[in-house]
MARMI-611810 format. One line per 10 residues: number of its first residue (from 1); for each residue x, y, z of C-alpha. Coordinates in pm, 1 decimal. Example, Ala and Ser with C-alpha at 12.3 -4.5 7.8 and 13.67 -1.06 7.14 Angstrom:
<votis>
1> 1230.0:-450.0:780.0 | 1367.0:-106.0:714.0
</votis>
This chain:
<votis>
1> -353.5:2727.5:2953.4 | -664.4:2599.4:3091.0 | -786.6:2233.7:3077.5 | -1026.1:2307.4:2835.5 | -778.5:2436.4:2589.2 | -506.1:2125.8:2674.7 | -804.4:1910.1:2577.8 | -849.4:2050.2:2262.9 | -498.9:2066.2:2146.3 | -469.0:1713.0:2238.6
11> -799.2:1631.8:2017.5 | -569.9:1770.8:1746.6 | -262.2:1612.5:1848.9 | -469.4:1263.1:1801.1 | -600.4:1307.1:1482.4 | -538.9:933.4:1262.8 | -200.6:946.4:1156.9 | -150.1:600.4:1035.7 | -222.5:242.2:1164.3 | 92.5:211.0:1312.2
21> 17.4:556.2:1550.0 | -344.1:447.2:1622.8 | -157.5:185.5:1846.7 | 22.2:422.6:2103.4 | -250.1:654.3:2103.3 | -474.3:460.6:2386.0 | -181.7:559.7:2672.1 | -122.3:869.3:2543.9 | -469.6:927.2:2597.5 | -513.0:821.4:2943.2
31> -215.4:1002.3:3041.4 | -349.6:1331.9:2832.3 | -675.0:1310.8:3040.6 | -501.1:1310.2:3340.2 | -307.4:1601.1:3286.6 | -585.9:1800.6:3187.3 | -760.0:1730.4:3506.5 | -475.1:1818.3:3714.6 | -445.0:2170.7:3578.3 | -588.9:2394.4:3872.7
41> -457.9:2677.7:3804.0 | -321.7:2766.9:3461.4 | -147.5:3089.1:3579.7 | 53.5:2915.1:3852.7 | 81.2:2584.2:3679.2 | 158.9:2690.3:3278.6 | 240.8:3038.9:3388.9 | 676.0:2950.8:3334.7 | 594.6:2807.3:3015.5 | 351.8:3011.8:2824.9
51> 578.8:3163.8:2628.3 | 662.7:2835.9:2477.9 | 327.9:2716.8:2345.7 | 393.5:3000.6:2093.7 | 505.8:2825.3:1770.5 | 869.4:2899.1:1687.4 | 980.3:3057.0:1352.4 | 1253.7:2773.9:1293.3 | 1270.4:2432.8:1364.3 | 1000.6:2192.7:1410.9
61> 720.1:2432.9:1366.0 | 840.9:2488.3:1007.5 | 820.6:2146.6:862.4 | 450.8:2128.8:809.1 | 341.9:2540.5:870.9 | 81.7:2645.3:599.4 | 179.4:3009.2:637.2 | 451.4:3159.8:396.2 | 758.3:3137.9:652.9 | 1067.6:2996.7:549.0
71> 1339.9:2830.8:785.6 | 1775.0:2874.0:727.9 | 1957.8:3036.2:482.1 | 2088.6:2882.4:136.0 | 2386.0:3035.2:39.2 | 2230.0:3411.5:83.0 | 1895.0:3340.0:2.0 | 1598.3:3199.6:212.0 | 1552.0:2833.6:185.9 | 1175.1:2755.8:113.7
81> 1044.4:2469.7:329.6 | 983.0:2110.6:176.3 | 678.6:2069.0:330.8 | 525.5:2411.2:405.8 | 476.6:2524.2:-10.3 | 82.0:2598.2:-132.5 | 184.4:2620.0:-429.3 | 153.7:2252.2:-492.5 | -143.0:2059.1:-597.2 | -203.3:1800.1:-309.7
91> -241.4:1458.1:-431.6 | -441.0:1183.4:-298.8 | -280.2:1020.5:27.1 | -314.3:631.4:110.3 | -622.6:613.3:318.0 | -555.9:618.2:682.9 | -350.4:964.9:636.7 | -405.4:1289.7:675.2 | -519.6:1609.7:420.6 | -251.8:1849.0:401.6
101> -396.3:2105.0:609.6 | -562.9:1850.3:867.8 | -153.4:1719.7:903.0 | -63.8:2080.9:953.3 | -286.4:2148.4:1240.9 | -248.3:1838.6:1376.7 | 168.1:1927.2:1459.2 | 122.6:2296.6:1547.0 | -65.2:2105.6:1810.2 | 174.3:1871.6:1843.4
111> 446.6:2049.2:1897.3 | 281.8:2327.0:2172.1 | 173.4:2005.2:2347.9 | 526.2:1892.7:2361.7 | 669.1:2227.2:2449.5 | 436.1:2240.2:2726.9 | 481.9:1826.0:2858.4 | 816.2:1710.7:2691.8 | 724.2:1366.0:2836.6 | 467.9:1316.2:2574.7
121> 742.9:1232.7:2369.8 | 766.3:910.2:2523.0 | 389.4:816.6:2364.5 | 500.1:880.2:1994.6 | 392.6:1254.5:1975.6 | 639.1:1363.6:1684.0 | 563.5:1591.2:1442.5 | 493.0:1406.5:1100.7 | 622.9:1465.9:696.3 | 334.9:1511.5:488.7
131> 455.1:1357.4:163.7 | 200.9:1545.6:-50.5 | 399.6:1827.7:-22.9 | 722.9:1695.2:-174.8 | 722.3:1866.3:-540.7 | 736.7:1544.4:-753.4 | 437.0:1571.6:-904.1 | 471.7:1413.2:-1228.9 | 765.3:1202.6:-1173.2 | 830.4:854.6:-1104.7
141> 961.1:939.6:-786.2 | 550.6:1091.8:-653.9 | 470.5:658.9:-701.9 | 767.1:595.3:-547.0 | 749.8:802.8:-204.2 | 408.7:714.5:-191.8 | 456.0:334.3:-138.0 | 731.4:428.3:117.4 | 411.7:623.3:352.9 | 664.5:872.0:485.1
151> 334.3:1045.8:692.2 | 350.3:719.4:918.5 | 774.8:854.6:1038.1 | 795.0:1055.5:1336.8 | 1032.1:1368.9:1292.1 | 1242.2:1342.7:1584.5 | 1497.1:1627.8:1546.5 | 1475.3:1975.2:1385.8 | 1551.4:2040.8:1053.8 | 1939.2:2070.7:1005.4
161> 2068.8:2222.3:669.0 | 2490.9:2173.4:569.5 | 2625.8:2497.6:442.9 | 2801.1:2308.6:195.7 | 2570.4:2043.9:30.7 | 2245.9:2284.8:58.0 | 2040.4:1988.3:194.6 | 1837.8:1979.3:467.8 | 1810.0:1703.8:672.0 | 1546.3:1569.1:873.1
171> 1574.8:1259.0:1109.2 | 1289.7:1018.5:1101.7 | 1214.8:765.2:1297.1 | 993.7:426.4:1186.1 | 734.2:248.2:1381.4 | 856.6:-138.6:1449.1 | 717.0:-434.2:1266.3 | 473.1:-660.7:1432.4 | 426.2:-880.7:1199.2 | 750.0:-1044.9:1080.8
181> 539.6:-1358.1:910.1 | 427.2:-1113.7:625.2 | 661.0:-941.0:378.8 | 761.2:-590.5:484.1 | 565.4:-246.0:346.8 | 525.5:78.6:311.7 | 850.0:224.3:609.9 | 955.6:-127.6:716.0 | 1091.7:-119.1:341.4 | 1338.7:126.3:485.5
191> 1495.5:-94.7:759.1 | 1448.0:-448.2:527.4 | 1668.6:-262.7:301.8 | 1883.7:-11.3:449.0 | 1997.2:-135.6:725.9 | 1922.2:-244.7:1115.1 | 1813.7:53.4:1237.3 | 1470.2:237.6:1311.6 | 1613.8:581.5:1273.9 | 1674.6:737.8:894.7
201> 1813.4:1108.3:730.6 | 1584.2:1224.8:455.9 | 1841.2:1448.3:268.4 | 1613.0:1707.7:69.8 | 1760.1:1975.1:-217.1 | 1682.2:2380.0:-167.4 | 1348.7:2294.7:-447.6 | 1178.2:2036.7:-177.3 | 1252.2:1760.5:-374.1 | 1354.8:1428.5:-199.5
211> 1711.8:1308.5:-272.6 | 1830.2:1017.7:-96.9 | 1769.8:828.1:221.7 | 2048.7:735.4:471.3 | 2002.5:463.0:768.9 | 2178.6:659.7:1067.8 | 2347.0:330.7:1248.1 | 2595.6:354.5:1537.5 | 2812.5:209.8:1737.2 | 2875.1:-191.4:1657.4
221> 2588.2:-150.5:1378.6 | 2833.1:64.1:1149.7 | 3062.7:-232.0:1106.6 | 2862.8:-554.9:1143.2 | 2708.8:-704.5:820.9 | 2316.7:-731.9:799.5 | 2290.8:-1015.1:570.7 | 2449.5:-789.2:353.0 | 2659.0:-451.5:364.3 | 2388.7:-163.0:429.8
231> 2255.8:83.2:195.2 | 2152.1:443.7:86.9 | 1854.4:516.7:-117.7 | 1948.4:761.7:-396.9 | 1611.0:870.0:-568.8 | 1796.7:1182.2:-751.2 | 1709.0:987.5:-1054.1 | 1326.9:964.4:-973.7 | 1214.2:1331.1:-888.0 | 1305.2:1421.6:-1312.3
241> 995.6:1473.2:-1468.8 | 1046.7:1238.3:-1775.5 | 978.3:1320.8:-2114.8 | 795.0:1092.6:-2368.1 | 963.7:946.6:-2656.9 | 737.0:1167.9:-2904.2 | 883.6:1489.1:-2747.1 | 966.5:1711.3:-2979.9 | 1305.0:1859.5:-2743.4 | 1330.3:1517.0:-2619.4
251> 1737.7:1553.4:-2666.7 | 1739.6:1909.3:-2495.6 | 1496.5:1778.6:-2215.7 | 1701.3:1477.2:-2115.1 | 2005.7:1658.7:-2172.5 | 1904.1:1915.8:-1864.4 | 1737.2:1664.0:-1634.2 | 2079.4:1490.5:-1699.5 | 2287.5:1814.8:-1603.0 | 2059.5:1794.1:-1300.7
261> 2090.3:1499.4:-1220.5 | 2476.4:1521.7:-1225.5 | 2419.0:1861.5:-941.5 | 2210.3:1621.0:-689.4 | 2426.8:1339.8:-724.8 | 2716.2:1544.1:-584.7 | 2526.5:1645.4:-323.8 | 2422.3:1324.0:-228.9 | 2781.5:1185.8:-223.8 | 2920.8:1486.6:-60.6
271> 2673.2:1443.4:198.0 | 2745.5:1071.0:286.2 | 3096.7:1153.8:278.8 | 3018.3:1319.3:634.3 | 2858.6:1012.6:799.5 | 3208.0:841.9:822.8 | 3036.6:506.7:679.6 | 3346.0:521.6:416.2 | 3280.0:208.5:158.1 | 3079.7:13.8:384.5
281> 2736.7:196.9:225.6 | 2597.6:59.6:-93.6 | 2379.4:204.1:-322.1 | 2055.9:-16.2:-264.7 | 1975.0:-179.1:-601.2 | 2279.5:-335.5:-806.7 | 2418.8:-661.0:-930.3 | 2601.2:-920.5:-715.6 | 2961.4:-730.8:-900.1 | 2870.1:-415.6:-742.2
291> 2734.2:-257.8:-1023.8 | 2408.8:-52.4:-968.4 | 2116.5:-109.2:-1218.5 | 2022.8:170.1:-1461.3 | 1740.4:374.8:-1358.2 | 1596.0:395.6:-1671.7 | 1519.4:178.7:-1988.6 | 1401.9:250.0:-2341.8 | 1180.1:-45.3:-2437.9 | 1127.5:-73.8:-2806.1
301> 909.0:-381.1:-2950.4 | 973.3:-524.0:-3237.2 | 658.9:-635.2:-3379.0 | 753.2:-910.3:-3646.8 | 849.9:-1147.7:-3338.9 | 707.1:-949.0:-3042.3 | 995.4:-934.1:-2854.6 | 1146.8:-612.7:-2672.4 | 1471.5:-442.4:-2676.6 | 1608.3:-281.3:-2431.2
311> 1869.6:19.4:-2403.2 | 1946.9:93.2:-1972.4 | 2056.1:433.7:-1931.2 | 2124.6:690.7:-1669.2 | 1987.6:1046.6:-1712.8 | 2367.4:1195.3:-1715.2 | 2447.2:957.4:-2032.9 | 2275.7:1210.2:-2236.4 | 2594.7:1435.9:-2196.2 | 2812.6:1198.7:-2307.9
321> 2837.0:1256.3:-2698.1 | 2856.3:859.7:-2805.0 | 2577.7:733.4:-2567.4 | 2359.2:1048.1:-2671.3 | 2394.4:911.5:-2995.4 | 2309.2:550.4:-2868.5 | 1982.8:686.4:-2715.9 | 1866.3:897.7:-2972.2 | 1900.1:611.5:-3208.3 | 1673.8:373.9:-2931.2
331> 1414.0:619.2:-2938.6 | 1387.5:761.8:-3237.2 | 1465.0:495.7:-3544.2 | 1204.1:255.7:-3651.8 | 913.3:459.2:-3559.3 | 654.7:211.8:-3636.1 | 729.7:44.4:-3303.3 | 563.3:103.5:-2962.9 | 858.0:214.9:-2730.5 | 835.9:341.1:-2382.6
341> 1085.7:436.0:-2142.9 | 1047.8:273.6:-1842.6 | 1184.4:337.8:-1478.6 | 1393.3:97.5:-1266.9 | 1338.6:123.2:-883.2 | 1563.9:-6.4:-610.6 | 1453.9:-372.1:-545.6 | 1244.6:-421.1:-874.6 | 1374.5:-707.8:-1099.5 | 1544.8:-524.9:-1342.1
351> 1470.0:-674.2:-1758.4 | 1778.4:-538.2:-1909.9 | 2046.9:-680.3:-1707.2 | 2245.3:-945.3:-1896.4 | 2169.4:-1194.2:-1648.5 | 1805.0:-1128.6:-1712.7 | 1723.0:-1075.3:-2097.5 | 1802.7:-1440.1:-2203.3 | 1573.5:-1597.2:-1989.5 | 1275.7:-1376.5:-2031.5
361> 1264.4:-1431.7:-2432.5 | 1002.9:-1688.7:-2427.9 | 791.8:-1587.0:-2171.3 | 789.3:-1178.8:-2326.8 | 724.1:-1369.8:-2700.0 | 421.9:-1559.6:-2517.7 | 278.0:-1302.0:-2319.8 | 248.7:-1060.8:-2705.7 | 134.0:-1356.8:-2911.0 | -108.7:-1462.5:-2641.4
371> -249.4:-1119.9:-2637.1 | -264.9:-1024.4:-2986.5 | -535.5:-1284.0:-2945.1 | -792.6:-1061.9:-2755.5 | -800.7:-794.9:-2995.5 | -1112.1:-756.2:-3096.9 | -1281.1:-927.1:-2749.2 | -1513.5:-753.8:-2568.0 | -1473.4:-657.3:-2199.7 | -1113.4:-819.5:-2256.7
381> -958.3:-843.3:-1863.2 | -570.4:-940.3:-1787.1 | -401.0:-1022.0:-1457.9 | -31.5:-996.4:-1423.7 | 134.4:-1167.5:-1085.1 | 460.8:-1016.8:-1033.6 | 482.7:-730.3:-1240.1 | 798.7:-625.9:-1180.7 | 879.6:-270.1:-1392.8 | 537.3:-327.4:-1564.7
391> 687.5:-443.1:-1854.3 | 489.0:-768.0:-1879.7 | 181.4:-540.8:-1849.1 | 280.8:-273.9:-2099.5 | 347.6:-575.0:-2378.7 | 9.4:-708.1:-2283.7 | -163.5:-400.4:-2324.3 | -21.0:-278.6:-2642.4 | -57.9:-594.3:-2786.1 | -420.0:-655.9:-2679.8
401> -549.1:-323.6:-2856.3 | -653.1:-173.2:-2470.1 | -785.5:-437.1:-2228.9 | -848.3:-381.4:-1913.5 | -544.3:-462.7:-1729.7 | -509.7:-598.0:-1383.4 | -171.7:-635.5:-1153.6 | -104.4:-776.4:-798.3 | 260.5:-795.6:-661.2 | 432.4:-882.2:-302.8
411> 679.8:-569.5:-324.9 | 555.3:-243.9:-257.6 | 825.9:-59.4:-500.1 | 742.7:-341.1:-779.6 | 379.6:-208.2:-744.2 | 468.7:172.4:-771.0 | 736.6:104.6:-1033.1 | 408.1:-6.6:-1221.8 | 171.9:276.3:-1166.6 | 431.8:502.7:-1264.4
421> 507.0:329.1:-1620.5 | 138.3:367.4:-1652.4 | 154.7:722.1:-1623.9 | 412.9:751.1:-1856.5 | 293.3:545.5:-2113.5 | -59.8:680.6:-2106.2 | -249.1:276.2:-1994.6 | -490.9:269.5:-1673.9 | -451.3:-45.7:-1451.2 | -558.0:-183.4:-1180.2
431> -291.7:-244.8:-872.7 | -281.7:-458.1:-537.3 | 5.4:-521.8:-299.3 | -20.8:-890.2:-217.6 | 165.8:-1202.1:-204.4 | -54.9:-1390.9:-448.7 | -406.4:-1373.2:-646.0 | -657.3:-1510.6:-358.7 | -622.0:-1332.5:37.7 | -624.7:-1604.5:343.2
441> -964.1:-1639.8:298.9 | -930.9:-1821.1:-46.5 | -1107.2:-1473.6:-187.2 | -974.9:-1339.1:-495.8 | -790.2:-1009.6:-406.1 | -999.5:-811.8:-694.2 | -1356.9:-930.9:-559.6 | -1554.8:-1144.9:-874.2 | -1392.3:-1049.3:-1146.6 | -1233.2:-1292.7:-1382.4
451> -981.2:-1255.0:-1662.0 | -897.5:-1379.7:-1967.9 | -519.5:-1413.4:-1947.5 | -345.7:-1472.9:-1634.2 | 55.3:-1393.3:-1685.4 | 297.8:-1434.1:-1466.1 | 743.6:-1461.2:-1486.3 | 716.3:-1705.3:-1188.2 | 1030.3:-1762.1:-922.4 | 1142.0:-2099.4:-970.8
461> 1090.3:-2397.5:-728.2 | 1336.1:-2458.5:-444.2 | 1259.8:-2789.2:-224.9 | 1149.7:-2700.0:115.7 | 1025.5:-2869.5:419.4 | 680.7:-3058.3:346.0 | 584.8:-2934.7:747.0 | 359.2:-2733.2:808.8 | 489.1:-2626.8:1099.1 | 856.7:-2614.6:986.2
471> 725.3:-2354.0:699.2 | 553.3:-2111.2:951.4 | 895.6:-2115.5:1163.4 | 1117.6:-2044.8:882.3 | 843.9:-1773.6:736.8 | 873.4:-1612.8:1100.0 | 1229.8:-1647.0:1236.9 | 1429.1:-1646.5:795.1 | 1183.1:-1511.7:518.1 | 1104.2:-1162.5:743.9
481> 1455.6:-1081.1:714.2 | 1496.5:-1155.6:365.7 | 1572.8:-838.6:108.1 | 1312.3:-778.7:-188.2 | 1491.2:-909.8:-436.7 | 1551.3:-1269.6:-263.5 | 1136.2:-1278.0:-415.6 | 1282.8:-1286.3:-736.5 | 1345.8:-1673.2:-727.3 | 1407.8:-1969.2:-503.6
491> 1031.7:-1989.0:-442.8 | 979.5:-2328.4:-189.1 | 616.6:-2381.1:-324.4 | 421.0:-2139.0:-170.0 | 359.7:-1894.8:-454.7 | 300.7:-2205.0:-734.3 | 88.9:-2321.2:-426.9 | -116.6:-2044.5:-393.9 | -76.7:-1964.2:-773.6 | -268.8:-2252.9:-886.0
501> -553.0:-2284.8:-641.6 | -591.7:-1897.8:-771.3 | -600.9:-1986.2:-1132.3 | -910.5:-2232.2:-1056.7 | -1099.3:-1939.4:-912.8 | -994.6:-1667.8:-1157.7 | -930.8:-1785.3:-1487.1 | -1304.2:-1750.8:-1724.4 | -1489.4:-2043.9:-1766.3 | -1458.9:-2020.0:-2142.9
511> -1263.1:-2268.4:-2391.4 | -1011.4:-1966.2:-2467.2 | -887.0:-1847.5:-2112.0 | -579.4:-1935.6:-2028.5 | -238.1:-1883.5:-1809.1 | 57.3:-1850.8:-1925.3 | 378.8:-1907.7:-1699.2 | 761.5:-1889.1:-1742.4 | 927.2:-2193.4:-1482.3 | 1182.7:-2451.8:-1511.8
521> 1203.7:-2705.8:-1730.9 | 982.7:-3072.4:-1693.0 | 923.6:-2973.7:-1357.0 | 741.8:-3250.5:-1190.5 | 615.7:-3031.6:-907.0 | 515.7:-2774.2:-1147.2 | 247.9:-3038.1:-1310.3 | 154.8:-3192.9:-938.3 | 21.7:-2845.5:-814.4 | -174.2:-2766.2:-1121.8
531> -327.3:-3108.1:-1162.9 | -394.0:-3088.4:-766.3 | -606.0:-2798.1:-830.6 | -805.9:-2917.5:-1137.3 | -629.7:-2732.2:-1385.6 | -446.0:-2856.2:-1686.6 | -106.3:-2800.2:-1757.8 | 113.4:-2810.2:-2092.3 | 455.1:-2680.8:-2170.9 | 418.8:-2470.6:-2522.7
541> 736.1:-2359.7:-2521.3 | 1117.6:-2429.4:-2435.6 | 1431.0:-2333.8:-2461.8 | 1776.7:-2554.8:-2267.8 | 1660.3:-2518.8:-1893.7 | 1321.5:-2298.3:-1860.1 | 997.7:-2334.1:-2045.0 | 664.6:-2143.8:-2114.5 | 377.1:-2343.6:-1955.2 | 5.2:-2279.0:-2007.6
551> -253.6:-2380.1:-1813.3 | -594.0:-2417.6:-1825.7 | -927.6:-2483.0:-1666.2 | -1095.2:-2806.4:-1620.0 | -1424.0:-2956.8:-1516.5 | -1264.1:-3019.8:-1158.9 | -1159.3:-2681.8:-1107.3 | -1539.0:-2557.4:-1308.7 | -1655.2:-2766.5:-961.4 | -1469.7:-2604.9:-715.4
561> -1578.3:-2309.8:-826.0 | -1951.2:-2363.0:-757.8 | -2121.2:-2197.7:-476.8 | -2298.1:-2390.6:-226.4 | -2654.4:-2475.1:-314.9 | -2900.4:-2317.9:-45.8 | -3168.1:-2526.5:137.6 | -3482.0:-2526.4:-34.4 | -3723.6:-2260.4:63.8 | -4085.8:-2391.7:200.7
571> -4242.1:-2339.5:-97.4 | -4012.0:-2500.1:-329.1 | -4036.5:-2850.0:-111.5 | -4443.3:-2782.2:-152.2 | -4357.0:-2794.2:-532.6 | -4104.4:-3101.1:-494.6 | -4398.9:-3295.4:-288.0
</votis>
């Protein structure tokens, strides 16, 4: 191979991949360069390993080849790669990753570089999982992979398929976290909530689709406790292509995806049966008793009093004769009532656990009668903080006759959980993954645009140190470690903080805009942060220990608002004289 050729393979090899590869690409480079220039003689120096820079037929080559090859035997029958199908319609990737067939190229040349130097290995170059190639399209699960941004994982062992589970298994590995003061995204997710590791199994079915991810821990790790025990990700309940509640085979429908459900769970369990964990592997999303939340929910509203019910259900229940029964009742009687089912991903505060329905009464009632409100408004805009399932946002949006809806939330999955309702139910929104409304800057996350209703089902207040210096320690060295559902509650001020200095900048300057919060209550710090920011605060609404507070603008807050008047131009001091 001459230099010329090494040069151009490693053009391909550095193609952007992800911010987290842009940052051991500078080496690589350097040492790419010199590599190139050292190559004489490409007979005598590549001459032993020409035959290797042709791509294989199995293995790594496979995972992302465009071409029509397939890789191991299923039971008889060829096993169609995950990642190497045309027949699916790519979907738009976060920005900083790659096209499909950009990806593609990029680890064919990847992998002849690495046949040819195996010390590039050392620099990051890994082949890569394109995740638009996962057949999900459709399904929660497409929202859901997305926010995970599998193309940032290096592939760092070839493709291994188990005779008797029929999954293939590829072992990733994720990039490390550099900044431990902000709350983990996109692949950090994975080691925040699996376990302490770097290194994960992506278990996928004989179809492509994705059905669980394992955290591959060793040694000391397998026994010690993280915080808490560690955890699988089973998304066998995510990849179904969900029905509405109009469908007209809506029993038979749910009654397969349950039946196939049921297949991939087996799978799943058969397969962690052979990483020896035994019982110390959770699945990652359940109660404090153990007891894993549903993955789905039929939401019903009852319009007289504008409150939802809720049904949780997994997709197998539909084969069970009585809970059938249950379902079919949830989604089909009353049919004057906007329903919606509603997925439930790992680390999203679930609304139909027991603990949870009770306490979310008032501020569900608030957020429809609020909203019935803007029917009728023009150019009608609501922002939801913390959006959880989308629930919040669904009730606002049915009740408000179509506004233009708005949602910002500080876990990834909460965010995706969201987009995904909203493809289900049919409602267009607008979605950021932030801690707050306004950035660092004190610059409202959505540029200028204002909104009649702010909701939000805020964490309550925890006292915490009044130190500036003792919050930044505990954010750096406690918070970073902290699981996505510790978000939930035991806030220590900083989101009512940040909150209400938002609310100033956001909220309308008309009589009529409002927030409207769930929090403890006659919670002195509650009305101390609002009044610090200009903003007037009331409880409407309360029931034994919480309370629905709304809050709105005032003249103070109308202030801080203003922009900073510009020095008078020449002309306009001529005038003045």
């Amino acid at each position: 191979m001459s230099g010329r050729s090494l040069m151009r393979l490693a053009g391909d090899a550095l193609l952007p991949a992800g911010a987290a590869a842009l940052r051991r690409r500078g080496a690589a480079l350097v040492a790419l360069v010199v590599a190139a220039c050292l190559v004489a003689d490409p007979v005598t120096v590549m001459g032993s390993v020409g035959a290797g820079l042709v791509p294989a037929r199995d293995g790594m080559s496979a995972i992302h080849n465009d071409s029509d090859r397939h890789f191991g035997p299923a039971q008889g029958r060829p096993l169609q790669s995950a990642f190497a199908s045309q027949a699916l319609a790519p979907r738009p990737l976060e920005p900083g990753s790659l096209a499909p067939t950009e990806l593609a190229r990029r680890n064919r040349s990847i992998e002849r570089l690495t046949r040819a130097m195996p010390w590039l290995r050392v620099f990051g170059f890994y082949p890569r999982i394109d995740p638009s190639a996962i057949p999900c399209q459709g399904a929660p699960a497409a929202e859901l992979i997305n926010a995970l941004e599998l193309e940032n994982a290096a592939v760092i062992m070839p493709p291994a398929q188990d005779p008797a589970t029929t999954l293939t298994t590829y072992r990733i590995r994720i990039p490390r976290r550099w900044t431990p003061w902000r709350p983990p995204r996109g692949l950090q997710l994975l080691k925040n909530e699996l376990g302490p590791t770097r290194e994960f199994d992506l278990l996928f079915e004989p179809d492509g689709s994705l059905s669980g991810i394992i955290p591959v821990l060793r040694g000391p790790l397998r026994s010690m406790s993280y915080q808490r025990r560690p955890s699988y990700f089973d998304l066998t309940a995510y990849g179904l292509r969900v029905p509405s509640p109009d469908d007209p085979d809506l029993e038979g429908r749910w009654e397969r995806l349950g039946s196939e459900r049921g297949v991939k769970q087996r799978h799943l369990r058969d397969a962690l049966g052979r990483y020896g964990y035994g019982r110390r592997l959770d699945r990652l999303g359940h109660d404090p008793d153990g007891v894993p939340h549903a993955s789905y929910v039929v939401a019903e509203i009852v319009t007289e009093v504008g409150v939802p019910r809720f049904v949780p259900f997994e997709p197998e229940d539909w084969l069970v004769p009585a809970k059938r029964k249950h379902l079919i009742q949830a989604l089909k009687a009353r049919p004057q009532n906007p329903r919606a089912i509603i997925p439930v991903f790992p680390t999203v505060y679930p609304p139909a656990h027991e603990h949870n329905r009770p306490v979310d009464v008032l501020y569900l009632q608030s957020v429809w009668e609020t909203a019935v409100s803007l029917r009728g408004t023009p150019d009608a805009r609501i922002l939801v903080v913390g959006p959880g399932t989308g629930l919040d946002v669904w009730l606002a949006w049915v009740a408000s006759g179509g506004a233009a809806l708005y949602a910002v939330g500080i876990n990834p999955l909460e965010v995706a959980n969201l987009r995904a309702l909203a493809r289900m139910a049919g409602f267009a929104v607008h979605t950021a993954v932030h801690d707050n409304i306004l950035d660092r800057f004190g610059r409202c996350i959505f540029g200028a645009t204002t909104f009649d209703r702010v909701y939000t089902n805020a964490p309550y207040y925890v006292e915490g140190p009044r130190s500036v210096i003792l919050r930044l320690l505990m954010r750096i060295f406690i918070d970073w470690k902290r699981p996505m559902e510790a978000y939930w509650d035991g806030d220590r001020g900083g989101f009512m903080r940040g909150f209400s200095r938002g609310l100033a900048r956001v909220l309308k300057p008309v009589d009529n805009a409002f927030a409207i919060t769930w929090y403890l209550r006659n919670h002195p710090a509650l009305y101390e942060l609002m009044k610090s920011a200009g903003l007037d605060c009331r409880a409407v609404a309360d029931d034994e220990d919480v309370a629905i507070y709304q809050v709105r603008r005032t003249p103070k807050a109308e202030a801080g608002r203003r922009v900073r008047r510009q020095p008078p131009t020449a002309q306009q001091e001529r005038q003045a004289a």
